[in-house]
C-alpha positions as CSV (number, residue, x, y, z in Angstrom):
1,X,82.3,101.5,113.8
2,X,83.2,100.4,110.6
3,X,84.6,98.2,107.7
4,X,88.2,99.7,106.5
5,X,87.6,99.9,102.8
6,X,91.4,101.5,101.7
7,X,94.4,102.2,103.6
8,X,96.4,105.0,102.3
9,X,98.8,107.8,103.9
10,X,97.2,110.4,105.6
11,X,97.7,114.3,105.7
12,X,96.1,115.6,108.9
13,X,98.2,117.1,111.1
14,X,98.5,114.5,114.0
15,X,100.2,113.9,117.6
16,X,100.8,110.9,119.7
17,X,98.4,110.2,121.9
18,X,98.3,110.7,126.0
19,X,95.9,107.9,126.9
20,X,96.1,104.6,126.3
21,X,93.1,101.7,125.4
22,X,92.8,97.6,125.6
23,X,92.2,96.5,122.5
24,X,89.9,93.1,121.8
25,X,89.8,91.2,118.8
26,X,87.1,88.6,117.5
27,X,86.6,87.2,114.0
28,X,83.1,87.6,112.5
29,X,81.7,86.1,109.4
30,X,79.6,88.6,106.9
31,X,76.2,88.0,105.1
32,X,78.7,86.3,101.8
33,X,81.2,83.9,104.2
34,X,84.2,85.9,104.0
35,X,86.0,86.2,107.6
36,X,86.2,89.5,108.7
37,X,88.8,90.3,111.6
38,X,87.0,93.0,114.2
39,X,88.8,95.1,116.7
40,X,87.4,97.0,119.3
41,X,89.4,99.5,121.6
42,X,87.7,100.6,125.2
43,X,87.8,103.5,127.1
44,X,91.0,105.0,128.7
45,X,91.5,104.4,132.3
46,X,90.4,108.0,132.6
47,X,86.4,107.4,131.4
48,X,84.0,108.5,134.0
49,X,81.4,105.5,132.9
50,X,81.7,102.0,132.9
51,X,84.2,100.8,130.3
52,X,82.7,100.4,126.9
53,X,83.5,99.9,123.2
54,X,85.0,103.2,122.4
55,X,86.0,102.5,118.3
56,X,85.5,99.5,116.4
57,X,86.9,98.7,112.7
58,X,86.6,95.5,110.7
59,X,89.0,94.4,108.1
60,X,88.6,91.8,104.7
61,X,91.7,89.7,104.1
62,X,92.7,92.4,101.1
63,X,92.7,94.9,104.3
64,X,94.6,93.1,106.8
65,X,97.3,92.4,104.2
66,X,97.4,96.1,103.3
67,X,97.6,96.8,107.0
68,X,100.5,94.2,107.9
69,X,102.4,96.1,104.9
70,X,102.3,99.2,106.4
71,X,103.2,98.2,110.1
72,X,106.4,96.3,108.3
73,X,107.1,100.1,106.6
74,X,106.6,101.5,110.0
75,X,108.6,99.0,111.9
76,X,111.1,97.5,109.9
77,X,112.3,94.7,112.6
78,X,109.3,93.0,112.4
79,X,109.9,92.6,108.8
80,X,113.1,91.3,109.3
81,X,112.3,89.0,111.8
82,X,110.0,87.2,109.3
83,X,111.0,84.7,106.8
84,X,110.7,85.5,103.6
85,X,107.9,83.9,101.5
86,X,106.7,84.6,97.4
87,X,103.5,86.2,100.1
88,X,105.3,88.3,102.3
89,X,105.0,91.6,102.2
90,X,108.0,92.3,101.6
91,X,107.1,90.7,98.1
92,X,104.8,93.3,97.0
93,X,104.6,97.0,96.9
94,X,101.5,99.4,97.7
95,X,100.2,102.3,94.8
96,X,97.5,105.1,96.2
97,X,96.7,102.4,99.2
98,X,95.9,99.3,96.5
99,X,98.0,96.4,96.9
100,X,100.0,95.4,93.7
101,X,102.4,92.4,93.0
102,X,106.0,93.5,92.4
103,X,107.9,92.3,89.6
């Protein structure tokens, strides 16, 4: 339960998951204004207990655009299905998880 504070590749040796979550999202405003955007997963339809928040992140604007970037790399329809804007995505380019403008 966290704020995301970078968004870069990973190297852990990973798998696809068996289980599946719900997902809830609110918005939440920290101690400075800025809007934060909060999900929270909960539990798998095989928890014993009472469903409950399981994992919650938070992302900052800076985040969520980072993030949108890399589900258009990972999906590449739902970049093409968007009109292009000068800030789209598909406008800029990512170094070691820090979003830069392209040129």
């Amino acid at each position: 339960m966290a704020r995301i504070r970078s968004i870069a590749p990973g190297i852990q040796s990973i798998r696809a998951h068996d289980s599946e979550v719900d997902c809830f999202f609110n918005t939440v405003t920290d101690a400075t204004g800025e809007t934060l955007l909060h999900l929270s997963t909960f539990g798998s339809d095989h928890r014993r207990s009472a469903p409950k928040s399981s994992q919650s992140i938070q992302l900052d604007v800076a985040m969520a655009s980072q993030l949108i970037e890399v589900l258009y790399e990972t999906f590449p329809s739902l970049a093409a299905a968007q009109p292009t804007t000068a800030h789209s995505p598909a406008s800029s380019t990512r170094t070691n998880g820090r979003h830069r403008r392209a040129d």
